[in-house]
VOPAFI-539225 format. One record per residue (C-alpha): residue number from 0; x, y, z. Coordinates in nm, 3 decimals, decimal comma. Example, Ala and Ser with C-alpha at 12.3 -4.5 7.8 and 13.67 -1.06 7.14 Angstrom:
BEGIN
+-----+---------+---------+---------+
| num |       x |       y |       z |
+-----+---------+---------+---------+
|   0 |   1,230 |  -0,450 |   0,780 |
|   1 |   1,367 |  -0,106 |   0,714 |
+-----+---------+---------+---------+
//
This chain:
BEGIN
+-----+---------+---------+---------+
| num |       x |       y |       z |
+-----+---------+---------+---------+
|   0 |  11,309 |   4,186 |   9,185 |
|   1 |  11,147 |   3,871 |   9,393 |
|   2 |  11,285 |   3,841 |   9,703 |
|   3 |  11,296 |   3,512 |   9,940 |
|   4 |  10,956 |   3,505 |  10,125 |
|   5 |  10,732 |   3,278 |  10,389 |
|   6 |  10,534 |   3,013 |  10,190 |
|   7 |  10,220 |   3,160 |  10,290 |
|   8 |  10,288 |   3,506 |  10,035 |
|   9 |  10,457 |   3,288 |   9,789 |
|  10 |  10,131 |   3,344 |   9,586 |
|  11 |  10,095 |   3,680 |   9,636 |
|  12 |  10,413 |   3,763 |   9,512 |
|  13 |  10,377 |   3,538 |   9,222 |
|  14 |  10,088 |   3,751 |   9,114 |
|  15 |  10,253 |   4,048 |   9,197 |
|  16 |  10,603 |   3,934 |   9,002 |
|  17 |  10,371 |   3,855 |   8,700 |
|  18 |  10,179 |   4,160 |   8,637 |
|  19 |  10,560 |   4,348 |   8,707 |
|  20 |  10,694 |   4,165 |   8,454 |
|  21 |  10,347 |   4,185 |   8,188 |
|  22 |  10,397 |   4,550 |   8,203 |
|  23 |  10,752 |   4,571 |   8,138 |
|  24 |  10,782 |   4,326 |   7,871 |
|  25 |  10,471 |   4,516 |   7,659 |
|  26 |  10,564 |   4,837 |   7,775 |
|  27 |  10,455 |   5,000 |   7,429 |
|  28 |  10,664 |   5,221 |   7,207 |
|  29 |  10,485 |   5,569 |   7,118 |
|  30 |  10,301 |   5,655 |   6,855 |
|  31 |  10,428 |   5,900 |   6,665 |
|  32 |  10,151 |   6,189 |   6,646 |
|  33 |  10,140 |   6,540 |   6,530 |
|  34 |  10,234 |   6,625 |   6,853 |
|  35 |  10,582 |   6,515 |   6,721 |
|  36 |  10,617 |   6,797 |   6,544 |
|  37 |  10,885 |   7,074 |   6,660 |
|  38 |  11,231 |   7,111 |   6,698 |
|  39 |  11,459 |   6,838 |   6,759 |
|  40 |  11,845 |   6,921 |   6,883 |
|  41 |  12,101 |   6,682 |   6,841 |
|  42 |  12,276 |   6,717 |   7,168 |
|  43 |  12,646 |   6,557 |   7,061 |
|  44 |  12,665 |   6,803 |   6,745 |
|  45 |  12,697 |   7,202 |   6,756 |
|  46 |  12,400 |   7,385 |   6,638 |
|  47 |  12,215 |   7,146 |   6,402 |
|  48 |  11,911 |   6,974 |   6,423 |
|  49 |  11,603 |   6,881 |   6,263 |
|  50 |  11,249 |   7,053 |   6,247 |
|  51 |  10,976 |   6,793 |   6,181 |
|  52 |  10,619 |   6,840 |   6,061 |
|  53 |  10,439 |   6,529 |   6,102 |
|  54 |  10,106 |   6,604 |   5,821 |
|  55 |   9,939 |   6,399 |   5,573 |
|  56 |   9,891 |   6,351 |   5,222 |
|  57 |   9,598 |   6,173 |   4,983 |
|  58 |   9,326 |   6,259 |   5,232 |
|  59 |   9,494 |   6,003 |   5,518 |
|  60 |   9,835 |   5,847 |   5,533 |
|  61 |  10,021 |   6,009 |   5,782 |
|  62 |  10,402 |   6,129 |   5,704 |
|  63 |  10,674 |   6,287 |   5,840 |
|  64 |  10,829 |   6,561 |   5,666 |
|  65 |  11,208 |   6,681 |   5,792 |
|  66 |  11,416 |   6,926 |   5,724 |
|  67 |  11,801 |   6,832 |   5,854 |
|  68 |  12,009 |   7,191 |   5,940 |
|  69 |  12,395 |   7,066 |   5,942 |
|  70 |  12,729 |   7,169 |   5,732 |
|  71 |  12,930 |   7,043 |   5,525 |
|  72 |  13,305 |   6,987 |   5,490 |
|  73 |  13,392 |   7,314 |   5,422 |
|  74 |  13,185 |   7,429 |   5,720 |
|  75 |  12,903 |   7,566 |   5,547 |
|  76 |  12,557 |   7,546 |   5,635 |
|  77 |  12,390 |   7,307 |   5,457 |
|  78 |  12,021 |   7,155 |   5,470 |
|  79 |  11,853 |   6,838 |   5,403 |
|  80 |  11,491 |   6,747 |   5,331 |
|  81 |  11,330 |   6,410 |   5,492 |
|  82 |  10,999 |   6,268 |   5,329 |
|  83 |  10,816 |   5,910 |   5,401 |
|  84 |  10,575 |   5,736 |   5,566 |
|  85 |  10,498 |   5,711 |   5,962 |
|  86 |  10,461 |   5,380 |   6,078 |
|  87 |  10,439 |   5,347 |   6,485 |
|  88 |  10,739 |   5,483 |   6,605 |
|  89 |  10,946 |   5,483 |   6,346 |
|  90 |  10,939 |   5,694 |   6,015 |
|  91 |  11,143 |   5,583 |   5,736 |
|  92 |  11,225 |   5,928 |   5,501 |
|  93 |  11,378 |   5,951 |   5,170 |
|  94 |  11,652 |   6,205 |   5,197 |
|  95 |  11,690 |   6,489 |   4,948 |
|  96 |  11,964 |   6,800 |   4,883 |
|  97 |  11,938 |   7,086 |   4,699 |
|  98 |  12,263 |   7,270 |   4,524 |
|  99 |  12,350 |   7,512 |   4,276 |
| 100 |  12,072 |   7,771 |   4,412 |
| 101 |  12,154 |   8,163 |   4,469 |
| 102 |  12,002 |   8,381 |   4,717 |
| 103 |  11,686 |   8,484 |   4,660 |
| 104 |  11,718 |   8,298 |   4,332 |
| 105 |  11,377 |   8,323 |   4,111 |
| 106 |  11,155 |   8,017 |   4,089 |
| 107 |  11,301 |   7,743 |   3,840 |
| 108 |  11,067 |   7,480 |   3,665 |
| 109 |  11,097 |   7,102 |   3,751 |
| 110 |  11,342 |   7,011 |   4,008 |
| 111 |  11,720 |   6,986 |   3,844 |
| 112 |  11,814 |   7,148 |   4,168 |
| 113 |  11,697 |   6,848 |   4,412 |
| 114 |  11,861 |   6,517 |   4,441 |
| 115 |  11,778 |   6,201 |   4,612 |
| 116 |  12,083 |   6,096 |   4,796 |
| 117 |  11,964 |   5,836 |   5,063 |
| 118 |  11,761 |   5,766 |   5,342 |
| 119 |  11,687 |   5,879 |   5,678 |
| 120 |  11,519 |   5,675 |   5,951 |
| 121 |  11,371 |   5,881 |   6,277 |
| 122 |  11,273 |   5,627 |   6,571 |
| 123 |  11,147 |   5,765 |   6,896 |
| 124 |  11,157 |   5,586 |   7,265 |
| 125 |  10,937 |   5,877 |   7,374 |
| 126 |  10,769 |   6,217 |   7,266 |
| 127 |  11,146 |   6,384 |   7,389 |
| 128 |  11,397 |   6,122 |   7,269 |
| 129 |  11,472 |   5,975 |   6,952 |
| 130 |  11,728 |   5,842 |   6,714 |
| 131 |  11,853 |   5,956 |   6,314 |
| 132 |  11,955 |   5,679 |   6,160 |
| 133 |  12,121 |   5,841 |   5,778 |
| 134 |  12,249 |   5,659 |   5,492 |
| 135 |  12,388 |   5,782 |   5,140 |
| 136 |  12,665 |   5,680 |   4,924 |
| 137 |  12,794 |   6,015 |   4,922 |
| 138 |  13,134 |   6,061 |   5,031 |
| 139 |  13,074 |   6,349 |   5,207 |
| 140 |  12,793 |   6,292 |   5,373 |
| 141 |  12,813 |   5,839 |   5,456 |
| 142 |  12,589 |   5,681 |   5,680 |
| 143 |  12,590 |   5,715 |   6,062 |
| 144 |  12,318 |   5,788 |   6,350 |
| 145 |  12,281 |   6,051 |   6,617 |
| 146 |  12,052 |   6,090 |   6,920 |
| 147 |  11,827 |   6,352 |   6,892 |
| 148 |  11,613 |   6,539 |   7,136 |
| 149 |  11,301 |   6,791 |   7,170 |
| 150 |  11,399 |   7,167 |   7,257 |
| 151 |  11,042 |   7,288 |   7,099 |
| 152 |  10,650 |   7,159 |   7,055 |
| 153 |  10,339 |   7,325 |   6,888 |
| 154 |  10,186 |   7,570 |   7,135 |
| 155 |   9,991 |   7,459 |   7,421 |
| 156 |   9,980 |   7,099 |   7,307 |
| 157 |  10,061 |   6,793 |   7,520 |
| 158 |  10,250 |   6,490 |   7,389 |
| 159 |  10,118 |   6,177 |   7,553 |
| 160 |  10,247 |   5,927 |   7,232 |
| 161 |   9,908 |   5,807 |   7,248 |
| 162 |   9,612 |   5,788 |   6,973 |
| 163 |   9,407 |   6,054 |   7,162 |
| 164 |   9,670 |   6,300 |   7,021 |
| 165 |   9,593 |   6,232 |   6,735 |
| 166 |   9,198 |   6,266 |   6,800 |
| 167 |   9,008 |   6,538 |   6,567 |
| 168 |   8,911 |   6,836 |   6,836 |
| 169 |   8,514 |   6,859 |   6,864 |
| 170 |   8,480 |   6,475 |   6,727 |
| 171 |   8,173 |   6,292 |   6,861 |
| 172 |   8,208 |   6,098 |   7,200 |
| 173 |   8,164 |   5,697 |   7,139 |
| 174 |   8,156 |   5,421 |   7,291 |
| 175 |   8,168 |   5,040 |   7,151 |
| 176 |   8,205 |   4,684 |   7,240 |
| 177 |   8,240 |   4,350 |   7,089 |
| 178 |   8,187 |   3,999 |   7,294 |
| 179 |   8,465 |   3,771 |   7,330 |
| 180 |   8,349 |   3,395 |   7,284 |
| 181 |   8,515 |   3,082 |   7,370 |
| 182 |   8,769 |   2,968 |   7,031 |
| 183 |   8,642 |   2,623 |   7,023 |
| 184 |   8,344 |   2,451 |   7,063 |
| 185 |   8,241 |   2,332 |   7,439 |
| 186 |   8,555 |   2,600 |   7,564 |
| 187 |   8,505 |   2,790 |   7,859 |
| 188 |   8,457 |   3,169 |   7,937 |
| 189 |   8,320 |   3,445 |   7,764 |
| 190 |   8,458 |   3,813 |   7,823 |
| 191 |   8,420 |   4,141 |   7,609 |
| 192 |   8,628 |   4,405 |   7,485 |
| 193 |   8,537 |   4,771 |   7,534 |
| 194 |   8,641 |   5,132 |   7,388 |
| 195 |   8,557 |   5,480 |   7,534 |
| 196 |   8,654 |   5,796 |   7,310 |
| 197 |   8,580 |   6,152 |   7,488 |
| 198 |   8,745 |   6,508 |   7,373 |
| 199 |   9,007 |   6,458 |   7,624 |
| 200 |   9,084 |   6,097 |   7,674 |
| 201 |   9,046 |   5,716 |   7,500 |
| 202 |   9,022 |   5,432 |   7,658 |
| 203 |   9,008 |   5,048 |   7,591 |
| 204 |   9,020 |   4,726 |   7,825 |
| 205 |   8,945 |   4,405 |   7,742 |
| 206 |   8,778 |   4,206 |   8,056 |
| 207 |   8,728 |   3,822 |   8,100 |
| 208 |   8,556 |   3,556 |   8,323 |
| 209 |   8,462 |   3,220 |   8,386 |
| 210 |   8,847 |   3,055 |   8,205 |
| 211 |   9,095 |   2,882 |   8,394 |
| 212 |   9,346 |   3,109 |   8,637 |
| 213 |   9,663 |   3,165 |   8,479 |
| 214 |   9,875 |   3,396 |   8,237 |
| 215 |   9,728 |   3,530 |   7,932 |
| 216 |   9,798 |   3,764 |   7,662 |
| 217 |   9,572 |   3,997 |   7,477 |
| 218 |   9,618 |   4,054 |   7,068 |
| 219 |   9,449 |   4,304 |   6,877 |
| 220 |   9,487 |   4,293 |   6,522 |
| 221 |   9,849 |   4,092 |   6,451 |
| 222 |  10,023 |   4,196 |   6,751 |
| 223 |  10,039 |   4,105 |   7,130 |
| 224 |   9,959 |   4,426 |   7,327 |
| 225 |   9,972 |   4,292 |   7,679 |
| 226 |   9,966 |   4,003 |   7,957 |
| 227 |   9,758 |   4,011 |   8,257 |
| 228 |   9,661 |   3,716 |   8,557 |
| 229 |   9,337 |   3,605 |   8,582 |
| 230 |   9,206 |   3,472 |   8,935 |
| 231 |   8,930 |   3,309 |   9,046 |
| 232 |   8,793 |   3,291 |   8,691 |
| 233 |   8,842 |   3,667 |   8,621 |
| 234 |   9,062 |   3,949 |   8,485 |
| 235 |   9,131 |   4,233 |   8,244 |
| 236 |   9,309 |   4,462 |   8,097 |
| 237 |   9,340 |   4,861 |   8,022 |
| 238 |   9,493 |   5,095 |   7,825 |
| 239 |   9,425 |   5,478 |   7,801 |
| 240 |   9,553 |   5,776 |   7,586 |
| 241 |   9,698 |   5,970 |   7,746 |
| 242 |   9,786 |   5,693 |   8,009 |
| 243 |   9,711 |   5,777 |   8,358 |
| 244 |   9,901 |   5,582 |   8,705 |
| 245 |  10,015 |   5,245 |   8,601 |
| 246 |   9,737 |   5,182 |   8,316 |
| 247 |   9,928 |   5,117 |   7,992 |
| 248 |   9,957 |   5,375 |   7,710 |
| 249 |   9,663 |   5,326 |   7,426 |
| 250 |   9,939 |   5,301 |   7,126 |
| 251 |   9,713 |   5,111 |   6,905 |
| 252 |   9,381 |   5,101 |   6,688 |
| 253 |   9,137 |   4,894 |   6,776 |
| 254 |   8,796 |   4,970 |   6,553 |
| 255 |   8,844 |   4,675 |   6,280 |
| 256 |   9,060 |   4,435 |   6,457 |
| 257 |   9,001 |   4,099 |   6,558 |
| 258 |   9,062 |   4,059 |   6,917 |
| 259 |   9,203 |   3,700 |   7,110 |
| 260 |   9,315 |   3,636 |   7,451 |
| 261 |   9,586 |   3,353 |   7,437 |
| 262 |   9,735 |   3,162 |   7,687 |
| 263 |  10,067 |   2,998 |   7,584 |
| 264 |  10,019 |   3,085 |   7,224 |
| 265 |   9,672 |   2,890 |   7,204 |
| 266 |   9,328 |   3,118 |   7,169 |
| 267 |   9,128 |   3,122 |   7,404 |
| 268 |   8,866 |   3,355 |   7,342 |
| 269 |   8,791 |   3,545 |   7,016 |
| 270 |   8,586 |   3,806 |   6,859 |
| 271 |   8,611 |   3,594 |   6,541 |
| 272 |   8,434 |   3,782 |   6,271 |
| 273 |   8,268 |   4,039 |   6,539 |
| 274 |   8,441 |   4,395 |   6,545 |
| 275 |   8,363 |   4,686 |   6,756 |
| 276 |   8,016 |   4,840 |   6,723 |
| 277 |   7,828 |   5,113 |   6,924 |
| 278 |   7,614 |   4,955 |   7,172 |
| 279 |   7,533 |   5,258 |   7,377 |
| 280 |   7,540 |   5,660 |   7,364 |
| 281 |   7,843 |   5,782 |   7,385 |
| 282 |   7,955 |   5,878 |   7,693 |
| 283 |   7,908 |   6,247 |   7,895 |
| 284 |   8,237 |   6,431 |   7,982 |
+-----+---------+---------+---------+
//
């Protein structure tokens, strides 16, 4: 909150108001990483839940795979299964059953036993809190949504929500850069945009000089990431996975993005065609 003040920190506390307000507004969402996987309770319901497995399939593409524990109507126990793509925070599932199997029932050929009957939708504010989001025409089951909530994580593993959880153990330490130019001819400025990835941390910032003070916003790629001030010609701005004090969580990917700072939706300065390339050793740990 900005409070009345003498005129001579009225400019202090603008600053200060505007890098409070950069950080809440892109406050990121979490990126949902293997870490994700566990057991997640749903706190308003009696003993059901899901267990989610967040894996891969064709080499890369990164999915979420649930199973749903619940009952049904006549208070038996009854499961689901969850399939579909992650994307950010969100994964959006196709939602299977299974019926008309006996216990300990021999293997059957095809899949006459499983049925697609809707979708489920998991979207997480944090690597502890999310919501289910379920819809089906099915009588008995319908559509709804239910908070849901962490109670168990792989062993010894952190979640941050963060790429670096997502970071192949043992993978080479890097480090790359890209200039930022001015986005028109006879503009001022120039800057550059730097990433840093070690076995236990990633970082990227994105520093400028030499533009006019003001407000400006950085985008990687199609989205706005941040704001941050520049004075007296110069400022910047960091992320880092997993995030450390106030510097903002590294959510994003940054290898074969463009990269612009914009102030009030005009580009300032640009990598244009340039992307990040290694320009030194990687850096010790």
């Amino acid at each position: 909150m900005c409070f009345s003040i003498k005129p001579k920190r009225i400019l202090g506390l603008i600053v200060f108001c505007t890098l409070f307000l950069s950080a809440s507004v892109f406050a990121a969402n979490p990126l949902i990483t293997r870490h994700f996987s566990g057991v997640w309770d749903q706190p308003e319901q009696e003993s059901q839940g899901i267990m989610l497995q967040i894996g891969e399939q064709d080499g890369d593409e990164k999915v979420g795979l649930a199973y749903w524990f619940t009952y049904s109507d006549e208070l038996k126990s009854t499961w689901f299964l969850g399939v579909g793509p992650v994307t950010g925070n969100v994964i959006e599932m196709k939602l299977y059953s299974a019926a008309n199997v006996g216990f300990m029932q021999g293997n059957l050929e095809g899949d006459a036993n499983v049925e697609l009957i809707g979708t489920l939708s998991l979207e997480f504010k944090n690597c502890n809190h999310g919501t289910a989001t379920y819809e089906t025409p099915d009588e008995a089951v319908g559509s709804g949504e239910f908070p849901i909530k962490r109670i168990s994580s792989i062993y010894r593993t952190r979640c941050s929500g963060g790429i670096s959880d997502d970071r192949e153990p043992g993978g080479k330490p890097e480090q790359l850069e890209v200039r930022l130019m001015p986005a028109v001819e006879g503009g001022d400025g120039e800057g550059k945009a730097k990433y840093w990835s070690r076995d236990d941390r990633m970082d990227f910032k994105a520093e400028v000089e030499d533009i006019p003070d003001g407000t400006y916003s950085l985008k990687v790629c199609e989205d706005i990431v941040g704001g941050f001030e520049v004075l007296e010609g110069e400022g910047e701005l960091a992320f880092r996975s997993p995030t450390h004090g106030d510097i903002l969580e590294l959510t994003f990917e940054p290898h074969l993005c463009q990269i612009d700072v914009l102030q009030g939706g005009a580009v300032v300065l640009t990598s244009g065609d340039a992307r990040l390339s290694e320009k030194t050793q990687g850096p010790k740990n």
